[in-house]
C-alpha positions as CSV (number, residue, x, y, z in Angstrom):
1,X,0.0,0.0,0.0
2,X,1.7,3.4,-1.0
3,X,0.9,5.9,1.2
4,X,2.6,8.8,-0.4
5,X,0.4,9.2,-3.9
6,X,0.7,13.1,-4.1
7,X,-1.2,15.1,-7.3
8,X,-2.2,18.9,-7.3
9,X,-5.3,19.2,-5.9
10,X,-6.4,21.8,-8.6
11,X,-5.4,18.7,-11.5
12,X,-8.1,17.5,-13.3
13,X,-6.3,14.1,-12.6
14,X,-7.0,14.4,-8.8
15,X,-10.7,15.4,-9.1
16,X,-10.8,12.2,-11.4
17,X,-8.9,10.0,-9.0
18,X,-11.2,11.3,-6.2
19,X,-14.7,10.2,-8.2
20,X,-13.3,6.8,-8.9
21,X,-12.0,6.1,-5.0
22,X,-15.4,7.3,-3.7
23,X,-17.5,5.3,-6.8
24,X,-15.6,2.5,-5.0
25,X,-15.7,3.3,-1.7
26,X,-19.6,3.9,-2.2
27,X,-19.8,0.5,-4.2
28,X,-21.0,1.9,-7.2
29,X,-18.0,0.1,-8.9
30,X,-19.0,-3.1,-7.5
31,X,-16.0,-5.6,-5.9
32,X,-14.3,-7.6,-8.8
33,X,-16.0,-5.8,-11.4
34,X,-14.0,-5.5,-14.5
35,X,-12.7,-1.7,-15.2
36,X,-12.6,-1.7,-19.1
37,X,-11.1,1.7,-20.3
38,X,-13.6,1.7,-22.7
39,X,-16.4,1.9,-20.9
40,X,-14.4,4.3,-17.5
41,X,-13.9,7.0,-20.7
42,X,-17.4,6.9,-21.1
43,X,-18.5,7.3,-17.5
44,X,-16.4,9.8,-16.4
45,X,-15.6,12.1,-19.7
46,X,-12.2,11.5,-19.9
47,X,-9.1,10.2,-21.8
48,X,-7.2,7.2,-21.7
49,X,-3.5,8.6,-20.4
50,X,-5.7,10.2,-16.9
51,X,-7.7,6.9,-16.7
52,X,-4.6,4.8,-16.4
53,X,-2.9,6.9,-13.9
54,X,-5.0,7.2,-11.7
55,X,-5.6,3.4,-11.7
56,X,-2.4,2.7,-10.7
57,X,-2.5,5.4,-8.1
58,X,-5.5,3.1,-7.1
59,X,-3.8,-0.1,-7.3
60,X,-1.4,1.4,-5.0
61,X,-4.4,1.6,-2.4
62,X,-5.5,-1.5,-2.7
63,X,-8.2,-0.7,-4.1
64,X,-8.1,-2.1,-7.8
65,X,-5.7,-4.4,-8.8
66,X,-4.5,-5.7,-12.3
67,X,-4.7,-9.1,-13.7
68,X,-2.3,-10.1,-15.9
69,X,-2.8,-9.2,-19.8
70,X,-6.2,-8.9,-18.4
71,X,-6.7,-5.4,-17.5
72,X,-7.9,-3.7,-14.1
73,X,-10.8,-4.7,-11.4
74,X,-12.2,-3.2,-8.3
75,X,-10.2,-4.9,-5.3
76,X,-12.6,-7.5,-3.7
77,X,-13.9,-8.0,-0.5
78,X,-13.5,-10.9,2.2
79,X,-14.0,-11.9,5.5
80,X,-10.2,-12.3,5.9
81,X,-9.2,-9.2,4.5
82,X,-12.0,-7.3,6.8
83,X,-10.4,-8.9,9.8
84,X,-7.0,-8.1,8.9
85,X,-8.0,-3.8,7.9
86,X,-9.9,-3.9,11.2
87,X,-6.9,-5.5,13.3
88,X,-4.4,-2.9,11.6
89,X,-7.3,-0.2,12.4
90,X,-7.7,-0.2,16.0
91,X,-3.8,-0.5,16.0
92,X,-2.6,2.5,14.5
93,X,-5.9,4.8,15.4
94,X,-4.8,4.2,18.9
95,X,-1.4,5.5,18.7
96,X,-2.6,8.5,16.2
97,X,-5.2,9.7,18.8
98,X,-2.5,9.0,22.1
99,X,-0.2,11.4,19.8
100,X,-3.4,14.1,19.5
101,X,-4.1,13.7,22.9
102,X,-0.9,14.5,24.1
103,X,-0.4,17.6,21.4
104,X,-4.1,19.0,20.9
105,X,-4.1,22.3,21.8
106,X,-7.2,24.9,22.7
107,X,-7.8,25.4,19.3
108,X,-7.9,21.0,18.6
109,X,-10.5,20.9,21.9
110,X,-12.5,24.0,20.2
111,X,-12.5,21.8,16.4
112,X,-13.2,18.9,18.4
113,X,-16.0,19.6,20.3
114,X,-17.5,21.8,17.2
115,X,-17.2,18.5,15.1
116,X,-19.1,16.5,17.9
117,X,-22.2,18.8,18.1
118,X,-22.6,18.4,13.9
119,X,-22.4,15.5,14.7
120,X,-24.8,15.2,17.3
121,X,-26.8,17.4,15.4
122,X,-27.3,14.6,12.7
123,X,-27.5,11.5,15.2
124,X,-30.3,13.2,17.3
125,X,-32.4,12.8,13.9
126,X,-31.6,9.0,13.3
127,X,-35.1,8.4,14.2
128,X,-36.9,11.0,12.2
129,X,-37.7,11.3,8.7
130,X,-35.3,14.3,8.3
131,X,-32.4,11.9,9.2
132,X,-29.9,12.1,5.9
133,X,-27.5,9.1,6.5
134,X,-24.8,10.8,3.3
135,X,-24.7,13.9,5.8
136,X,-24.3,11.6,8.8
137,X,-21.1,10.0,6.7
138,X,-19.3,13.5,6.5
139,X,-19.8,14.4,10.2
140,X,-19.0,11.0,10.8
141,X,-16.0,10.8,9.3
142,X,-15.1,14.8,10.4
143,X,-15.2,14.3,13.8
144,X,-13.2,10.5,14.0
145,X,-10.6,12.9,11.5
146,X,-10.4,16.1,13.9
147,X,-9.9,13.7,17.3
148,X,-6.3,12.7,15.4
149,X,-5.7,15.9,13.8
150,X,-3.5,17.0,16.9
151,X,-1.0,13.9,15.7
152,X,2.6,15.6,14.9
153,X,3.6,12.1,12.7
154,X,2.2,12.6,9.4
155,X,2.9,9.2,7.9
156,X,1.2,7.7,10.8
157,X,-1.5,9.9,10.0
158,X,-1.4,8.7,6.1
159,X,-1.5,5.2,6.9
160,X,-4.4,5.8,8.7
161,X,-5.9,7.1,6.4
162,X,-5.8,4.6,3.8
163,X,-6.8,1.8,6.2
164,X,-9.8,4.3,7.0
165,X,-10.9,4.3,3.4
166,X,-10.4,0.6,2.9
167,X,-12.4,0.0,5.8
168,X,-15.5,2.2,4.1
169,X,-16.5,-0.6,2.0
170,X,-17.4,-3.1,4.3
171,X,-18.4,-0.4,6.8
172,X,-21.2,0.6,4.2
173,X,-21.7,-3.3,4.1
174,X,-22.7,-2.4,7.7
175,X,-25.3,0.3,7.1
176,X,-26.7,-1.2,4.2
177,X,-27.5,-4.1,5.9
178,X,-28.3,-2.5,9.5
179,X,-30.3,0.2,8.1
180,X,-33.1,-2.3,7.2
181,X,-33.0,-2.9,11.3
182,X,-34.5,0.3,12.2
183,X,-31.0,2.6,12.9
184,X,-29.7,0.1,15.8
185,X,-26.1,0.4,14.9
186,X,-26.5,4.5,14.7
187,X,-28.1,4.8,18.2
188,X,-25.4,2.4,19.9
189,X,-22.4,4.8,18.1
190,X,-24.1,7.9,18.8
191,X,-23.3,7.0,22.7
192,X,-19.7,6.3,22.3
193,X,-19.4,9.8,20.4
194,X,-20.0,11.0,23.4
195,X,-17.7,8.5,25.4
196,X,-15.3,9.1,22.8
197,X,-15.3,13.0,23.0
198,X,-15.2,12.8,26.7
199,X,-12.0,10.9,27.4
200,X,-10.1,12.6,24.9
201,X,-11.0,16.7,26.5
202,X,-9.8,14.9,29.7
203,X,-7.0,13.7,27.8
204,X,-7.8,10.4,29.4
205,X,-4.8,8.4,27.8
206,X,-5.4,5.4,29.3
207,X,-9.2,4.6,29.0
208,X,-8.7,6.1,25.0
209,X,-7.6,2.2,24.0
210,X,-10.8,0.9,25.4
211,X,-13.1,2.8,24.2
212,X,-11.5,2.9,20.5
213,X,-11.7,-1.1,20.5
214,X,-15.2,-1.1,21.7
215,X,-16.3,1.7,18.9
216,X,-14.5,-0.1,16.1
217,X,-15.4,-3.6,17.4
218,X,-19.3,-3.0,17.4
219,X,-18.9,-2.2,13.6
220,X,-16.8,-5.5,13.0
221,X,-18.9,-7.6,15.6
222,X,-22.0,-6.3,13.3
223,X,-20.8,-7.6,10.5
224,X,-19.2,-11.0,11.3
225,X,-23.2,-11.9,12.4
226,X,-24.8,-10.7,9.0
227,X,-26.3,-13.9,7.8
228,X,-25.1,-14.9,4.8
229,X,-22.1,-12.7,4.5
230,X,-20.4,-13.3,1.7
231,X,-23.3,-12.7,-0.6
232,X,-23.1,-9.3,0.0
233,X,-19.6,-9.3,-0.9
């Protein structure tokens, strides 16, 4: 996994890099599907020499990956491969938000705890009809980004990230599935937010590794139980 891909965010190569990760990440470039150039110049309006770039760039995230004389496919999905992203996961989110915890400043608590009231904002309308589960992804994501953003080790911070976006594919396994189980999942997270924010303005160190496993683990718990797993794969 390269962790260093760098492109000018102003490139139209980066925008086009960033539509095919999230079409991905989103599933709506299914796991294993075949990526025929072809049809990719098509979808996204563009020519052959930015397609190819930014599928390697993508290969290098372990997200597609090229067969032989065959040409490119989305990255699949397994139960082994979950379990190995979600073990690497809690590893390195626990040293990036120790690291945060022991650098945030006033201005990290003040991001922080804005983050967590969007956030809260969105959660307290899980069981409404004004609930928008896309705008509960941004905040989501926001707030788990801002509580490591006090990290000083950038490349720690990079790996993260790509396990993080790895992860999202079998996380929105996760809410496609629980969503059909009337917002359980949502309701359970929405109390360790609030665990989660606590600890880290008391820069509570040592109860941080706890409460990270138990966050992360309810998403991986949830998934190991959906009946018939692999057909959603």
């Amino acid at each position: 996994m390269n962790i260093n891909i760098k492109f000018d965010d102003s490139s139209p190569t980066f925008a086009l890099f960033n539509k095919i990760k999230t079409d991905i990440l989103n599933g709506k470039l299914l796991p294993n599907e075949k990526l025929v150039i072809a049809n990719l110049k098509k979808m996204y309006n563009v020519g052959v020499g930015p397609l190819r770039e930014v599928l390697s760039m993508l290969v290098s995230l372990d997200l597609v990956y090229m067969e032989h004389q065959k040409g490119y496919r989305v990255a699949p999905l397994s139960l082994d491969d979950m379990e190995d992203i979600y073990a690497s996961r809690i590893i390195i989110e626990i040293q990036t938000l120790k690291l945060s915890l022991e650098n945030g400043d006033d201005y990290w608590e003040g991001n922080l705890m804005g983050a967590f009231h969007l956030l809260n904002k969105v959660e307290g309308e899980i069981e409404s009809k004004k609930f928008n589960l896309e705008e509960w992804k941004i905040r989501h994501n926001n707030f788990h980004n801002v509580l490591v953003s006090a990290c000083p080790l950038k490349t720690l911070l990079n790996i993260r990230l790509a396990l993080w976006e790895n992860f999202t594919r079998y996380r929105n396994l996760w809410i496609k599935t629980e969503l059909n189980q009337n917002n359980t999942f949502l309701k359970t997270t929405s109390k360790e937010h609030q665990k989660i924010l606590e600890i880290a303005l008391n820069r509570d160190i040592a109860s941080i590794t706890s409460i990270i496993e138990t966050h992360f683990n309810h998403t991986l718990e949830s998934l190991r139980s959906i009946e018939k797993f692999e057909n959603l794969l």
